[in-house]
C-alpha positions as CSV (number, residue, x, y, z in Angstrom):
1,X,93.6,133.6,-46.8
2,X,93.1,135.1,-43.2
3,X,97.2,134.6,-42.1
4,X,98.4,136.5,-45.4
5,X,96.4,139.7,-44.3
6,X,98.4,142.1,-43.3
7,X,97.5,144.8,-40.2
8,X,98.5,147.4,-38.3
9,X,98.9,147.5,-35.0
10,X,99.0,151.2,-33.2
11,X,100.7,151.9,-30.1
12,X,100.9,155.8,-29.0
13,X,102.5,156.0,-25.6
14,X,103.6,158.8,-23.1
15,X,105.7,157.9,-19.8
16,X,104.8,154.6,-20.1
17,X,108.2,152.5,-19.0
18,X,106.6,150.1,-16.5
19,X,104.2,148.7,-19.6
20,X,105.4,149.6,-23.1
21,X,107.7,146.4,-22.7
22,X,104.7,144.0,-21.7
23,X,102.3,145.7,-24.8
24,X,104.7,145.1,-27.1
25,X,105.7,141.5,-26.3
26,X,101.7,140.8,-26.5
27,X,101.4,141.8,-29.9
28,X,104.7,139.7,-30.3
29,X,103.1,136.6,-29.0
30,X,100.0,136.6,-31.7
31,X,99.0,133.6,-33.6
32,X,98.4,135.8,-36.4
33,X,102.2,137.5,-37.3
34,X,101.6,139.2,-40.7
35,X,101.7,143.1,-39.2
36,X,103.7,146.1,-38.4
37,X,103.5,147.7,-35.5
38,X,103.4,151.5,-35.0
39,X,105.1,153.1,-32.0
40,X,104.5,156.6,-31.4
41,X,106.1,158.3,-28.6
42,X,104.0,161.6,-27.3
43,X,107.3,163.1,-25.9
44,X,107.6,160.9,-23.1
45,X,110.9,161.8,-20.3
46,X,111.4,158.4,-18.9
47,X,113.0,155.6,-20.7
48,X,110.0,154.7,-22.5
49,X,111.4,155.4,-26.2
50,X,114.3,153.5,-25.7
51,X,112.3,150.8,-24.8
52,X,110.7,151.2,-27.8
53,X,113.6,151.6,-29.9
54,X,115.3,148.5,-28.5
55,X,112.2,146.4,-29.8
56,X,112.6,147.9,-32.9
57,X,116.1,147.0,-33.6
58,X,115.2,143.4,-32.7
59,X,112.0,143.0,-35.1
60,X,111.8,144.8,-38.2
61,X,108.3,144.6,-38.0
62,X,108.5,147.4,-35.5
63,X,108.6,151.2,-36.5
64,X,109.3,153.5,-34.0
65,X,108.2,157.2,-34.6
66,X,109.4,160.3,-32.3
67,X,109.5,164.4,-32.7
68,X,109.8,164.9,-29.3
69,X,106.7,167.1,-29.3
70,X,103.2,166.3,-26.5
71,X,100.6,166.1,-28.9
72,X,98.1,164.0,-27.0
73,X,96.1,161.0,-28.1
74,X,93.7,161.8,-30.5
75,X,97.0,163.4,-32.7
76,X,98.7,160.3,-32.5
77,X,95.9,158.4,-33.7
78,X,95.1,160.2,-36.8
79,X,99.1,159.9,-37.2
80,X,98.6,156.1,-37.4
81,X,96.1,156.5,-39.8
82,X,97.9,158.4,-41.9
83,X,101.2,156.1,-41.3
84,X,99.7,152.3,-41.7
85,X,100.5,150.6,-44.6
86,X,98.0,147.8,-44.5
87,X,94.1,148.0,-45.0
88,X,93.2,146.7,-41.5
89,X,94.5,149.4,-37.9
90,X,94.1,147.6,-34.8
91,X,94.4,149.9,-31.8
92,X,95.9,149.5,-28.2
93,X,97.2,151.2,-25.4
94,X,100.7,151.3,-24.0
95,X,99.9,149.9,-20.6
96,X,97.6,147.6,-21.7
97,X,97.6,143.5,-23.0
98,X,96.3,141.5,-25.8
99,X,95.0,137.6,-25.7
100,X,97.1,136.3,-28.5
101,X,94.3,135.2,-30.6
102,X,92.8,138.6,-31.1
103,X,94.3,140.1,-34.4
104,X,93.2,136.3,-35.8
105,X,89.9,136.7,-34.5
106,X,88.9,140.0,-35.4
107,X,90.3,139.9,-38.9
108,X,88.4,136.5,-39.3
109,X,85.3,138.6,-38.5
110,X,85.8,141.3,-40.6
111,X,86.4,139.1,-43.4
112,X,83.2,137.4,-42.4
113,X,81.3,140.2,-42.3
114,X,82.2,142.4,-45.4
115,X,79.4,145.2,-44.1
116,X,81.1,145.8,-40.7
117,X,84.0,148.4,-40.9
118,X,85.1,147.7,-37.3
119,X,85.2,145.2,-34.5
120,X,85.3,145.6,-30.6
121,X,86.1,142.7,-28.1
122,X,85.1,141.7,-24.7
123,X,87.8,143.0,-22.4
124,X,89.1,141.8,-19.0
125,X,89.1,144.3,-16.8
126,X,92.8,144.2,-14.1
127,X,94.4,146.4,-11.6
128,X,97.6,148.3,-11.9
129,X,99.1,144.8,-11.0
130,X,97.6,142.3,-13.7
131,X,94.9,141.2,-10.7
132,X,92.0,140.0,-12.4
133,X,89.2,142.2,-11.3
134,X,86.6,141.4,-13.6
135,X,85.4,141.2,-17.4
136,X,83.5,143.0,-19.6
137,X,81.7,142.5,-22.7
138,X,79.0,143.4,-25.4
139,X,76.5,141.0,-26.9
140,X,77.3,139.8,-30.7
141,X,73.8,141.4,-31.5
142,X,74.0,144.6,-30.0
143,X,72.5,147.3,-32.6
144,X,73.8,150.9,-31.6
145,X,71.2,153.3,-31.1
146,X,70.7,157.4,-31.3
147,X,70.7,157.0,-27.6
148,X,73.5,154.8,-27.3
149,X,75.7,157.1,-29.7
150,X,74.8,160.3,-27.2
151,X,74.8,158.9,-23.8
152,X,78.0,157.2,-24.8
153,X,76.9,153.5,-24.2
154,X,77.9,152.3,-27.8
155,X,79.4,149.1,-26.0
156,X,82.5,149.5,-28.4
157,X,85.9,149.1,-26.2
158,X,88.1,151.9,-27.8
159,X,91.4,150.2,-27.3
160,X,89.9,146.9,-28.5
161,X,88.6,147.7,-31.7
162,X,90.2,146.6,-35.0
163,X,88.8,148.7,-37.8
164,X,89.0,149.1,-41.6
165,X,91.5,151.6,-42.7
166,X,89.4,153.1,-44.9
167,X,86.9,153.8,-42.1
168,X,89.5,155.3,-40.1
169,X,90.3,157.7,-43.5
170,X,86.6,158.3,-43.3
171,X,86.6,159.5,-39.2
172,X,89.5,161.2,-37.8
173,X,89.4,161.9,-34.3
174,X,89.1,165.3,-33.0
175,X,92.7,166.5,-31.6
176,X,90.6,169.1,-28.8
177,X,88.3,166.2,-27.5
178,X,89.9,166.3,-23.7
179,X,89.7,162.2,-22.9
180,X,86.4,161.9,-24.8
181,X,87.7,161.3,-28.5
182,X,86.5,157.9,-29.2
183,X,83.0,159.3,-28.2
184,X,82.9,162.2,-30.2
185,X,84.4,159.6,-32.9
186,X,81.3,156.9,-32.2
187,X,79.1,160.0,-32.2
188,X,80.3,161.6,-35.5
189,X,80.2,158.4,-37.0
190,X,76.7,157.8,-35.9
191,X,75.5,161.3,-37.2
192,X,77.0,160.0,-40.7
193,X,75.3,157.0,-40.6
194,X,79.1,155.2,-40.3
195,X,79.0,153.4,-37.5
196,X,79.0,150.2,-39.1
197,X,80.5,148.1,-35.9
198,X,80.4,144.4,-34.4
199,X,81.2,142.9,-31.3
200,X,83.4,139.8,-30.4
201,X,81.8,138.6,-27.2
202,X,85.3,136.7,-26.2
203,X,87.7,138.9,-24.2
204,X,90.6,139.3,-26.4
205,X,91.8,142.5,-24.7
206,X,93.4,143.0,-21.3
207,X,92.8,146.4,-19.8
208,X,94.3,147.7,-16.9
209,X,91.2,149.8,-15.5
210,X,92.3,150.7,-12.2
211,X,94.7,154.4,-13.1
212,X,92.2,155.5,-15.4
213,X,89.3,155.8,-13.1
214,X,90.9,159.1,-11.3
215,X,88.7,161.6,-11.2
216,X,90.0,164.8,-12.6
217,X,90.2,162.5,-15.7
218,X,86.2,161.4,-15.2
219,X,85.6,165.1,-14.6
220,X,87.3,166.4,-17.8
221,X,85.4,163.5,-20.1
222,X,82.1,164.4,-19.0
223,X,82.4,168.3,-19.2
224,X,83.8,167.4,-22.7
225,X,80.8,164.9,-23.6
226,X,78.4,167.7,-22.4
227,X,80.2,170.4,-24.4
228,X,80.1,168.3,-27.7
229,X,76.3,167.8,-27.0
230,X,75.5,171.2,-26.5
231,X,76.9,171.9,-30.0
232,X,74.8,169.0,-31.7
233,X,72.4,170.4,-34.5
234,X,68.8,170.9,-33.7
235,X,68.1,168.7,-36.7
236,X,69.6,166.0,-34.7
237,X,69.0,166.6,-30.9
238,X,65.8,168.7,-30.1
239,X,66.7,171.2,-27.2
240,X,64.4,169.3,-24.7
241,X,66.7,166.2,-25.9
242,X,69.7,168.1,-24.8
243,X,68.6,169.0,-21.6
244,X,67.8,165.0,-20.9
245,X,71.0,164.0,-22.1
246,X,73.2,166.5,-20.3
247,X,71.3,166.0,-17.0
248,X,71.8,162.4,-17.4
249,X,75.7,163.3,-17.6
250,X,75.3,165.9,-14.6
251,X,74.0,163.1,-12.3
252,X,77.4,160.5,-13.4
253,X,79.3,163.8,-12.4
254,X,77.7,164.0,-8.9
255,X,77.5,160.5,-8.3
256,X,81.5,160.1,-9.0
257,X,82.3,162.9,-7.1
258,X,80.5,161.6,-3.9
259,X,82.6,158.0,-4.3
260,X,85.8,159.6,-4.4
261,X,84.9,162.0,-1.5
262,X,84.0,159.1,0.4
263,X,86.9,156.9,-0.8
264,X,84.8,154.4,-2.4
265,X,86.0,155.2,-5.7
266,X,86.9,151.7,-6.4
267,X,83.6,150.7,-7.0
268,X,83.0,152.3,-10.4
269,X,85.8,150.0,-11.4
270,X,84.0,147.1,-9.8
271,X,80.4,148.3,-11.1
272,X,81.5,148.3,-14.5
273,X,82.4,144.6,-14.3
274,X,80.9,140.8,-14.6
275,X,82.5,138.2,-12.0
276,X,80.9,134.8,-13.3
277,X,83.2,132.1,-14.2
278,X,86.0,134.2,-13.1
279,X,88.3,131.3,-12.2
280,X,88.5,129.8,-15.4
281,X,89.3,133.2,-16.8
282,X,92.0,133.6,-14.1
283,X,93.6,130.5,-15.7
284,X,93.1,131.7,-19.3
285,X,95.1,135.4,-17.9
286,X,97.5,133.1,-16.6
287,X,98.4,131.0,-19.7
288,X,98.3,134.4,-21.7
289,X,101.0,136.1,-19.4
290,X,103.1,133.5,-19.8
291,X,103.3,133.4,-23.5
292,X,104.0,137.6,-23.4
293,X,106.2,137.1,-20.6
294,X,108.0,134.6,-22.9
295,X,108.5,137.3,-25.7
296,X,110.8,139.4,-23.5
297,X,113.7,140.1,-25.1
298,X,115.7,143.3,-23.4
């Protein structure tokens, strides 16, 4: 049965004492409560560890992991690969929140759908201050395309996704992709004929948006998304296929760089976003930050 399936759950954080706390009580507050959840800290200098550590002591479901060594993301992740013990890795970020049906959700879909290795959800989309700002989503029948795999448009929420870990065995993530290494992951995967993925159409995820549109961050995942499709084969991309694609980046480049010089560089949050119906998802937010809220326990 579903409730007896054990997952992992993969938090890698770095300086993230304002939000560990509120990450980890969300996975806390799920419906679903056979897991182990993976703490990683990136060599953080604020009290973020002991945060972490305090957690641990109170669940034994929680594993904290430290070297006090900056490794970056991508790092950490392929260390929570290799560290799960359970056949199922959910991932998620430290400042980030969970509806507390998603791990029952997603591993009711992948059991439902023995062909897909991994699962992405609809997200809401909030500000630095759990505002809601908007939600996103993908539809149930999306079917990822070349196109979609180099223009990085998959529709798969990186933070969202709950995956096989044998898939994950399959597709490590490249430590020197600078902020773009769930593309070059979708991408790989693609060219391997791996991307085997579904979508949830419910927003099960709760992502705060707002500090990672900045643009040196924008600036250095583009450059990086160009760089890895410069390298593609020629079997795979044709050069007048390159030059489409990279233009196509070139013009995101120019565009974001003309928002932020005019300070309007809030509206790539907001264009990224749906509004409809947005009050009874406020409500649905609200219910949901209560129960975390109610998980505190330090």
């Amino acid at each position: 049965m579903n409730k007896f399936t054990y997952v992992t759950i993969g938090i890698p954080f770095y300086n993230a004492e304002k939000y560990l706390e509120g990450a980890i009580c969300s996975v806390l507050a799920q419906t679903h409560t056979s897991w182990e959840l993976i703490l990683i800290d990136d060599g953080s200098t604020d009290q973020s560890l002991e945060i972490a550590k305090a957690y641990a002591k109170k669940d034994n479901r929680i594993k904290v992991l430290s070297d006090d060594k900056n490794k970056k993301l991508a790092s950490r992740l392929n260390q929570i690969i290799d560290e799960a013990k359970y056949d199922f890795i959910a991932r998620m970020d430290a400042d980030d929140l969970m509806s507390s049906m998603r791990l029952q959700k997603q591993i009711h879909y992948l059991h439902q759908k023995t062909n897909m290795d991994l699962v992405s959800t609809g997200v809401l989309s909030l500000d630095n201050n759990l505002t809601l700002v908007g939600y996103r989503n993908t539809p149930s029948n999306k079917i990822i395309t070349k196109a979609d795999a180099i223009i990085g448009s998959t529709g798969i929420i990186h933070a969202s996704i709950l995956a096989r870990k044998s898939w994950f065995e399959r597709n490590n993530y490249n430590k020197d992709s600078l902020l773009a290494e769930d593309y070059e992951l979708w991408l790989n995967a693609f060219l391997n004929n791996d991307l085997k993925a579904g979508f949830i159409e419910e927003q099960l995820y709760y992502y705060r948006e707002e500090q990672n549109i900045k643009l040196k961050k924008l600036l250095t995942a583009y450059n990086t998304q160009i760089k890895i499709i410069k390298h593609l084969s020629s079997n795979f991309l044709s050069f007048s296929e390159k030059v489409k694609y990279i233009s196509k980046i070139r013009a995101k480049i120019i565009i974001a760089k003309g928002l932020f010089a005019l300070n309007l560089d809030s509206l790539l949050h907001k264009r990224r976003v749906q509004k409809e119906n947005i009050e009874e998802l406020k409500n649905l937010l609200n219910n949901e930050l209560k129960l975390i809220n109610d998980e505190k326990r330090i």
